[in-house]
DOBA-21922 format. One record per residue: x, y, z of N, C-alpha, C in turn; residue in one letter. Coordinates in pm, whole numbers, plus 50000, padded with zeros to 5 digits. Layout:
N
XYZXYZXYZa...
***
This chain:
476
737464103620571736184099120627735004106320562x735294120020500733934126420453733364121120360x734164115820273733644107020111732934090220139x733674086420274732664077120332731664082620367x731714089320472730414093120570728964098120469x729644103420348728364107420218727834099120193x728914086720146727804073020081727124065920188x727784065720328726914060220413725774066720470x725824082420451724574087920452723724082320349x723904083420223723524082520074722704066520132x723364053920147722774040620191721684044220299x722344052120399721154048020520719604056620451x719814069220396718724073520321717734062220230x718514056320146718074045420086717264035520155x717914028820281717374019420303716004023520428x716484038320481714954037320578714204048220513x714734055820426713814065320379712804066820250x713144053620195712854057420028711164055119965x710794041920094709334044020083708384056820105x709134059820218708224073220232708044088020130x709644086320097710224098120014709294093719865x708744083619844708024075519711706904080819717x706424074419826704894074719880704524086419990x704264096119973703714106520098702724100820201x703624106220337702724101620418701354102620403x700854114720372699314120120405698124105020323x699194105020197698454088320124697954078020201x698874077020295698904068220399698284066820497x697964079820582697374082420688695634083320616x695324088220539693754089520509693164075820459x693664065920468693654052620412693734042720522x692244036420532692114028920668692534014320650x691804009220511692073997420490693653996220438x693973978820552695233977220581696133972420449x695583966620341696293961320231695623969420032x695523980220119695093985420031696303991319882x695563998219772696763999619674698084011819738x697754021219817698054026819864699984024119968x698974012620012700624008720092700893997120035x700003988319906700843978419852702063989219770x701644002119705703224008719684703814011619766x703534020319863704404024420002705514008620026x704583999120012705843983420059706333983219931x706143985319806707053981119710708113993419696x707674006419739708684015319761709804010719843x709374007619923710534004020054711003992420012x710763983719921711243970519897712643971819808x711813987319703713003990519579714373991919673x713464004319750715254012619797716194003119919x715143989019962715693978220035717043973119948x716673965419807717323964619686718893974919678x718113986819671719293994919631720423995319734x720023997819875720533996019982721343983719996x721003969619950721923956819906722973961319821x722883964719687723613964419628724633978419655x723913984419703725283996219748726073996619865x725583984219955726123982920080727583973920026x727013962119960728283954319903729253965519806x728843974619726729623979719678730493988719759x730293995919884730834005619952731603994120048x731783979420055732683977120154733103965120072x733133963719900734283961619828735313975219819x734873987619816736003995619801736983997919929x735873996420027736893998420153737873986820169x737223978920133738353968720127739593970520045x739403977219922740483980919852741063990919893x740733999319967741624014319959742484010820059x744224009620040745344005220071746044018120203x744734026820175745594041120260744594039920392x743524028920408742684029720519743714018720610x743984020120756744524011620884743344000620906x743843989420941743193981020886741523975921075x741643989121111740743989521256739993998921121x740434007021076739364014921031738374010720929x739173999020817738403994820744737153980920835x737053974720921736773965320960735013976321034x735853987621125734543997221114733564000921047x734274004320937733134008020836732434001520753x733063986020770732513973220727731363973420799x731373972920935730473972921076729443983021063x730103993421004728854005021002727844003320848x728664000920741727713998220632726583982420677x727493976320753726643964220734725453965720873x725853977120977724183977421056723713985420986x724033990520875722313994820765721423985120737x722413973520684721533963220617720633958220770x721593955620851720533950021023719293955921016x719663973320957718353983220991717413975820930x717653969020780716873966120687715773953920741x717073946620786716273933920846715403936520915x715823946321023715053949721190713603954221118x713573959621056712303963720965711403953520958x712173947220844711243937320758710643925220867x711663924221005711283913521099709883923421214x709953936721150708783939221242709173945721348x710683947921332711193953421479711033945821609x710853930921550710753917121653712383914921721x713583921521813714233919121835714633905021877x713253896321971713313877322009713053873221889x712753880221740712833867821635714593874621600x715193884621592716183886421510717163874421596x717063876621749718053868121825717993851621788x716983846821754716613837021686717473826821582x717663841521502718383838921395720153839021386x721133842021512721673839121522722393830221608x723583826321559724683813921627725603819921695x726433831421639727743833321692727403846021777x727873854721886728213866521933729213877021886x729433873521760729843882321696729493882221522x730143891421453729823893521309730723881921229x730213867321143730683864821065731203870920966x732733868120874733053874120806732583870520653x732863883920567731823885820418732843875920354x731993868320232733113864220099732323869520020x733083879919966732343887119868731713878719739x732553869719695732103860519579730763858019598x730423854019741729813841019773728263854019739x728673868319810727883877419824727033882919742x727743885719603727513887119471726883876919386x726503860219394725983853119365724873854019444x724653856019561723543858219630722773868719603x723443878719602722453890319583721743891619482x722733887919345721963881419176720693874319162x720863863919280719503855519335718443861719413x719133870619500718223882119538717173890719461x717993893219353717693905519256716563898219185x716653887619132715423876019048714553871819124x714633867819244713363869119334712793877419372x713443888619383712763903519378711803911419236x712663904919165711573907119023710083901319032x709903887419072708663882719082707833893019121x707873900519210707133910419313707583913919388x707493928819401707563942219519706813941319628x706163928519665705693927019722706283915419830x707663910619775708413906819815709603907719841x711023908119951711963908519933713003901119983x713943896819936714993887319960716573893520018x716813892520138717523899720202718683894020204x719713893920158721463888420167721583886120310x721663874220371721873869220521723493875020531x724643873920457726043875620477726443892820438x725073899320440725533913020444725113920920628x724453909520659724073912520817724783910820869x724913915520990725993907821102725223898921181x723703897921223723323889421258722513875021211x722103874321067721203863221009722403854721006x722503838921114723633831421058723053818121003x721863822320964721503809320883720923813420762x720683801120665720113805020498721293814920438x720933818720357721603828020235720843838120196x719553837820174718693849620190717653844320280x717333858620334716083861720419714973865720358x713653857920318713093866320281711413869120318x710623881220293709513884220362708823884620234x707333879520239706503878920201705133878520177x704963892820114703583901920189702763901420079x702623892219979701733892319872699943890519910x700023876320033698933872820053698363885920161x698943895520212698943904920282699473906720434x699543896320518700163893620639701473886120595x702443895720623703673887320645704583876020638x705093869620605705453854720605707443852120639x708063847220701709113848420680709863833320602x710933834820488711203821120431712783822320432x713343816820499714723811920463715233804920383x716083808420291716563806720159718133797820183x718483786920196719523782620167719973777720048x720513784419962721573784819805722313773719800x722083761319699722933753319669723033748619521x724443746419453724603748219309725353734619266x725583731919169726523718919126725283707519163x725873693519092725313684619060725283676919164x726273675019214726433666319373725863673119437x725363686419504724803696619575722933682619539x722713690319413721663683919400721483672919437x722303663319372721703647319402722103649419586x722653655219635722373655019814721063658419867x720823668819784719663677019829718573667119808x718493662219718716933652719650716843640219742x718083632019801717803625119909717973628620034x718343640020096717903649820247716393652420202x715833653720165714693662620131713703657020204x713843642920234712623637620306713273633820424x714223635420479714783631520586714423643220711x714313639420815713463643920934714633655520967x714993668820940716173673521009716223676421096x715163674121230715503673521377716033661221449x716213649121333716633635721422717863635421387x718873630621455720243630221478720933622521309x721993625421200721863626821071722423610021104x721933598721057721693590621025721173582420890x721643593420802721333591620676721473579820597x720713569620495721553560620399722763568220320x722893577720329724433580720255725703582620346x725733569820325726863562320336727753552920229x728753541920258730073540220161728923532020075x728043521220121726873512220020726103519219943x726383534019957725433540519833727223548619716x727713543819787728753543719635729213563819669x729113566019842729613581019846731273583219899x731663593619848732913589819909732953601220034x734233595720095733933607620239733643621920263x733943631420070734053647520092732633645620066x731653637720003730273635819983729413636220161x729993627620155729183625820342729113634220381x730493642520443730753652120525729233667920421x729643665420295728743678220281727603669720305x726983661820279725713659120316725213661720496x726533659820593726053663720704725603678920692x726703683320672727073700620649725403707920572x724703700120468723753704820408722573703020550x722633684520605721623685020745721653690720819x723183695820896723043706720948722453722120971x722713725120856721723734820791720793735020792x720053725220748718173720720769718263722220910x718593714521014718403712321120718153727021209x719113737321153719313746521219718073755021182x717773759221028716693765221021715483753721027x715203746421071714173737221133713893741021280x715073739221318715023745921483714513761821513x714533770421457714143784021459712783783521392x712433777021297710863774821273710303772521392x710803761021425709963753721555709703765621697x711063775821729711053782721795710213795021774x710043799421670709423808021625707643805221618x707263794021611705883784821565705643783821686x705713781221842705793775021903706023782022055x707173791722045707713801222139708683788422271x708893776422204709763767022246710343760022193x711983757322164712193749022121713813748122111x714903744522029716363744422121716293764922020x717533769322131718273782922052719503778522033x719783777921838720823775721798721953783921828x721843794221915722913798821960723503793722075x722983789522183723363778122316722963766622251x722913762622138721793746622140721613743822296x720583751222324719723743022465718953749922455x717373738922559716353743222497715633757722550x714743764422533714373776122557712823778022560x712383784122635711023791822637710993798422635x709773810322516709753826122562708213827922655x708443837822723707133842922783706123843022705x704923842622766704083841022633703453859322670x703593866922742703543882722709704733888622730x704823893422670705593906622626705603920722689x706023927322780705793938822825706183948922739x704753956622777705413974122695706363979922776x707293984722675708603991322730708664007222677x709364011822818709364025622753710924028122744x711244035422584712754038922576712924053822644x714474056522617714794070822635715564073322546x714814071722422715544081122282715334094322298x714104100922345713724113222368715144124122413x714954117622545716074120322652717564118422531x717974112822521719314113722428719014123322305x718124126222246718034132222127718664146022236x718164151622341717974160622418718984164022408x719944155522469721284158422517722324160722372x721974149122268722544155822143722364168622126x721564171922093721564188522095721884198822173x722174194522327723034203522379723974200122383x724924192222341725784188022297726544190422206x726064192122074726454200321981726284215521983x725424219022098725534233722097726474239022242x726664235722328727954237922376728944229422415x729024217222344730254205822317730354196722425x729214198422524729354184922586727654184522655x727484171722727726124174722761725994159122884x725714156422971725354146023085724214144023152x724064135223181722444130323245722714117723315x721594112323368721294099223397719504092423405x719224082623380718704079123316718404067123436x717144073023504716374063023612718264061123734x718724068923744719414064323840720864053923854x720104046723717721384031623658722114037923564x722044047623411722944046923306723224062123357x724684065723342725274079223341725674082223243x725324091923162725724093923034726354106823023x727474104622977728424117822923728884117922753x728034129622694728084136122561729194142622497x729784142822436730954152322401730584156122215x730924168122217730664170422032732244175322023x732534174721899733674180921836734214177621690x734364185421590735094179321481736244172721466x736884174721599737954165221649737264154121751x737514142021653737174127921723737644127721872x738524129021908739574129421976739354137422095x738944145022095738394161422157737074157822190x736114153122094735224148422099735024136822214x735824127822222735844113322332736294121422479x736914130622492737294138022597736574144022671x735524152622585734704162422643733664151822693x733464136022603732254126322688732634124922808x734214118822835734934118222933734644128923062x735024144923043734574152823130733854156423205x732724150523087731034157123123730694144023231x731164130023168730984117023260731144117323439x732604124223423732454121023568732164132023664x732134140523699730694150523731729464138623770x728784136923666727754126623669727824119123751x728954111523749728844098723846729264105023945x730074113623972730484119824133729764120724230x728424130824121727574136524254726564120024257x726554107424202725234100824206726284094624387x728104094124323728074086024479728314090524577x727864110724565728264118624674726744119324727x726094121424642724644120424702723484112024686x723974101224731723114087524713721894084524807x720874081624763719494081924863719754073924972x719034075625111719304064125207719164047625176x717764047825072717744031825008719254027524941x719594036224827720714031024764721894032224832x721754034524985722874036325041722814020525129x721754020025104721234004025202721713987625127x722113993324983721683985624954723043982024877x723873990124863725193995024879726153990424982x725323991125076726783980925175725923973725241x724563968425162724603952225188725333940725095x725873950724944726863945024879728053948124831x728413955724977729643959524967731053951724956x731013940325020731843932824981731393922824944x730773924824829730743910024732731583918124577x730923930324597731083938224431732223947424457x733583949324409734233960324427733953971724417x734283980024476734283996424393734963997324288x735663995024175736053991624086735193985723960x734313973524019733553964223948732023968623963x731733979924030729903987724042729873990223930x730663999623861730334007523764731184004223604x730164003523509730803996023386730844003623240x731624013023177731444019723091731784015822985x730804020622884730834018622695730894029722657x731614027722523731034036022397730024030522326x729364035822361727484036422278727584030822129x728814035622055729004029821917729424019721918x730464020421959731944005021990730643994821977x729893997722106729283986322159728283982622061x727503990322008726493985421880726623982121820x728313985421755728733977121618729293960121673x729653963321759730163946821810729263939821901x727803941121921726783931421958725823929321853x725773911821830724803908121779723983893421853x722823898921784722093907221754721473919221862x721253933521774720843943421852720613951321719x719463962221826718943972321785719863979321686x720103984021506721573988521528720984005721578x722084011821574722174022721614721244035921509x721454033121394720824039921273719434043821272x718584031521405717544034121413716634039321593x718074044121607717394050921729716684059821676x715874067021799714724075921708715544093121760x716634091921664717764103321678717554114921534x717774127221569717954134721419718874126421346x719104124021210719224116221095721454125421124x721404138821138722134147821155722884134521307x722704135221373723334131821506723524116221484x722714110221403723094095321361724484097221311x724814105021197726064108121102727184107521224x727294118721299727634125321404728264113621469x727404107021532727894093421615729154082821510x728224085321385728774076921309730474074521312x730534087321262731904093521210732874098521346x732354096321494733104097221573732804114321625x732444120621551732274137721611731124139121767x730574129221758729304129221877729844115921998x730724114822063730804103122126729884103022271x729444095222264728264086322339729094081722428x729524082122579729464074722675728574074722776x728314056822833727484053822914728194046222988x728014050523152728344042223273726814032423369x726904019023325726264009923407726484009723559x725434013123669725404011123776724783998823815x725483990823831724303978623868724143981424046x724493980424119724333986924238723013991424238x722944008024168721454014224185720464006524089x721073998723977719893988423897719493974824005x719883973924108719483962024201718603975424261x719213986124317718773991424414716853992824379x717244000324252715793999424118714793986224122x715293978624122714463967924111713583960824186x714693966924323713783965524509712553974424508x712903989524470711743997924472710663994624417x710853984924309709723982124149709353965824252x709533963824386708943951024438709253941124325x710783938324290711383927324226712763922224348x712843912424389713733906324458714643903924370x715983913124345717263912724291718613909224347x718833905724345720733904024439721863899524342x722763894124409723703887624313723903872224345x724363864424256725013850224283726093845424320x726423835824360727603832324406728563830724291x729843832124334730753832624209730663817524151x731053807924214730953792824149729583792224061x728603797824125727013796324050727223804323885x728013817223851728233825423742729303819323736x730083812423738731303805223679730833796323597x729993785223654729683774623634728763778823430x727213792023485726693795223386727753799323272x728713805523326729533811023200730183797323073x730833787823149731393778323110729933770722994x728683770623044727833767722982727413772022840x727363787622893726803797322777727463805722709x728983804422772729723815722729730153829522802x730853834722855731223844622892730423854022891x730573858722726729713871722699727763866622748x727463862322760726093850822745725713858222890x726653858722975726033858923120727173870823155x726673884723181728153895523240728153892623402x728883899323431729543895123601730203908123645x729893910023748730433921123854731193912523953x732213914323979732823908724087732673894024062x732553890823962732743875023909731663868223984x730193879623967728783876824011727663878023951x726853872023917725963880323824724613881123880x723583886423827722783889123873721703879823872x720933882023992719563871223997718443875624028x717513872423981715703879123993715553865024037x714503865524191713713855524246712433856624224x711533848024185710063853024204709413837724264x708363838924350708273827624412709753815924456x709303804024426710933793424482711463797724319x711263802224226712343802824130712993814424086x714423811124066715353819724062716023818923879x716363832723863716743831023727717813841623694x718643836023630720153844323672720053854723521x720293864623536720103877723405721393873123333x721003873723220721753872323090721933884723067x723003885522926723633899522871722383906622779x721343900722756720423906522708719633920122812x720043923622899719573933623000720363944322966x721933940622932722653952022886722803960522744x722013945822655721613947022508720623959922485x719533954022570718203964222604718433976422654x719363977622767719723987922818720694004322762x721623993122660722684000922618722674001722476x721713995822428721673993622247719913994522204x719043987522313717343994222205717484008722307x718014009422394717764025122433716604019622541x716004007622623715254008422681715504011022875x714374017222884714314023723030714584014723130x716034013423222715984008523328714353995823413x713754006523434712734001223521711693995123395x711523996423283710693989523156711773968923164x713083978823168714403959723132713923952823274x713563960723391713713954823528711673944423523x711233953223487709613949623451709113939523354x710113937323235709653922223144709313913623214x708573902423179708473890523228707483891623352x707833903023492706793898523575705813899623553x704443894223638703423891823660702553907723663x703063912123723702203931923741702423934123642x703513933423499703863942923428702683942623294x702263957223218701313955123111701863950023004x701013940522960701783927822855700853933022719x701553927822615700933926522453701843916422396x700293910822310700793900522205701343901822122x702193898022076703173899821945702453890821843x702373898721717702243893621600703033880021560x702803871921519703253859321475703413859721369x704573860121320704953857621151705363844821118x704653841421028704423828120964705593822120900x706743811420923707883809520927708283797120858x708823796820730709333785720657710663782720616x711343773520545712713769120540712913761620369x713543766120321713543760720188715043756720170x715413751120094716643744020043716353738519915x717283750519833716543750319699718053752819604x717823748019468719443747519389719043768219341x720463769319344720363781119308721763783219218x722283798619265723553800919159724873802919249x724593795419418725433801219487725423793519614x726593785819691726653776919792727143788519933x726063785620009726503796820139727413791520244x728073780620203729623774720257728283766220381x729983765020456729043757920614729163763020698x727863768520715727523780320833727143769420960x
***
């Protein structure tokens, strides 16, 4: 693991550090105007070591793929861990817009790499990147979350932002498909003239859907993105976002905290507004390490259900028999869980010593967190939000809709916020926020309402291209 853990230090340096390490802050800070020469290098700094960060990410998980002495859980990890660098990369370049990254994906989990396909892309990468440092073209199949286009790319020449999705298509039939889709509407159902009277045969059709599909999909995320309505290709059904945004407060602080006493006497526990219990463990033994989180954990939770306030005691066996004692309380590994949700915050960019990122990395720092939903209802009463749970048929029914993971369940219940006559059942995005951006209980419980302090989000300007290139991104 040490000869990994170097180059994956070596990448993550690359990809969040290299503008700065280029460009000194102080350049930066005495410099008011926003597009000045100053941070047009600072962005072409960060654009280079973006670059370098591509091509060394694919190179560090072609070798893992080769080395015959790695178990094949371990290589699939470190696939997971090189590739939330590149996420880091994205999360960046999208602005740290987590509702545009979710945007951009289909599946709830990480599509798998074809390296071929990867290496023709990135080549295309590398030549659009030449034009200008002022631009960059991001490999969609080195993310775990971009499941559309082939590259991602941002474009800061005119000075505000722009985002363009790149779908790669090569060969002659590719083309002559492409030149008659091109004017075809890709939000209306594919009804194309190519059909058997234009002389196509059936593997023709089928890619011509396969290419509309594609349009359709990055058509649909324009529209969502332009608009803040329109279907999410991940449920195809349709969606609205709030039109404010609440400021949220994290608790990276608080965890940096506990890392460090953690590594200085090998274990460390807290909790966090009442809902997350967190137990720390350090050790150069992985192993030793998951134990001491273990130790420090339950302590934590002991005394929250030996000495529970009279509210959370109220509120506690008004749902005492809906939720088991068994099913209150829900524990992760902080890593496990980051590498296997998408899209999310990845982990690389908590605001952690660079030292304790490694740490987590490599298993020496294990992170456990126990979910109370109990005291997160209890939380939400205090914050004057009407919380409870749903009936099981009502979270049966959503699951079958959206998916399992889409909607979590306590006692095969999930949760519901009422405000006026409407009711709206919490999605897994509460646990995303909670357990992966690091955000504060009562900040996840506060989105959306009416009291909470709102800001506008920047709007990045959002396009879709389908263009011949040196490389077909299959059918996503």
């Amino acid at each position: 693991m040490s000869s990994f853990l170097g180059a994956f230090s070596d990448l993550a340096n690359k990809a969040l550090t290299y503008g700065i390490k280029s460009v000194p802050a102080e350049s930066l800070l005495h410099n008011s105007r926003k597009d000045n020469k100053q941070v047009k290098a600072f962005r072409a700094a960060c654009h280079r070591g973006f670059e370098k960060a591509q091509r060394q990410a694919l190179d560090l998980i072609v070798r893992t793929r080769a080395d015959s002495q790695l178990a094949k859980e371990e290589k699939i990890k470190r696939e997971l861990l090189v590739r939330k660098v590149i996420d880091a990369v994205a999360y960046t370049l999208l602005m740290k817009e987590t509702h545009v990254m979710r945007r951009l994906s289909m599946h709830d989990y990480a599509p798998g790499i074809d390296i071929s396909v990867v290496k023709m892309a990135l080549a295309e990468s590398e030549r659009l990147n030449a034009e200008s440092r002022q631009t960059f073209a991001l490999v969609c199949d080195l993310t775990t979350f971009v499941h559309v286009g082939d590259l991602l790319r941002i474009d800061c020449r005119k000075g505000k932002p722009k985002i363009e999705i790149i779908e790669l298509k090569s060969g002659r039939i590719n083309s002559m498909l492409m030149d008659q889709l091109r004017d075809l509407d890709p939000m209306c159902t594919f009804t194309t003239p190519l059909n058997k009277e234009n002389g196509l045969p059936p593997s023709q059709r089928r890619q011509a859907k396969r290419i509309h599909r594609q349009l359709r999909r990055m058509a649909q995320v324009q529209e969502v993105l332009a608009t803040d309505k329109g279907i999410d290709i991940g449920f195809d059904a349709p969606i609205h976002l709030a039109e404010n945004h609440a400021v949220v407060k994290e608790y990276d602080e608080v965890m940096q905290k506990m890392c460090d006493q953690a590594v200085a006497e090998q274990l460390a526990g807290g909790t966090i507004q009442g809902c997350i219990h967190i137990g720390i463990g350090y050790d150069e033994d992985t192993n030793r390490a998951r134990e001491s989180a273990k130790v420090v954990l339950s302590p934590v939770l002991y005394d929250q259900k030996r000495k529970p306030t009279e509210d959370l005691k109220k509120v506690a066996r008004e749902f005492d028999e809906l939720i088991p004692a068994d099913a209150r309380y829900q524990t992760y590994d902080l890593l496990k869980l980051n590498l296997s949700t998408v899209p999310c915050k990845p982990f690389i960019c908590w605001e952690l010593d660079p030292e304790h990122v490694l740490r987590i990395a490599d298993g020496r720092l294990c992170i456990l967190a126990s979910f109370d939903v109990i005291a997160f209802v209890w939380l939400a009463r205090e914050l004057g939000v009407d919380m409870r749970f749903s009936s099981r048929p009502k979270a049966t029914g959503v699951a079958k809709k959206f998916g399992k993971y889409a909607f979590p369940t306590w006692g095969g219940r999930a949760l519901v916020s009422s405000e006026g006559n409407e009711e709206t059942i919490l999605g897994g995005g509460i646990l995303n926020r909670l357990l992966n951006d690091l955000v504060c209980p009562a900040s996840v419980i506060q989105m959306g309402q009416p009291s909470s302090p709102t800001v506008h989000l920047q709007r990045i300007p959002f396009s879709y291209v389908l263009r011949s290139g040196k490389t077909t991104g299959g059918s996503k």
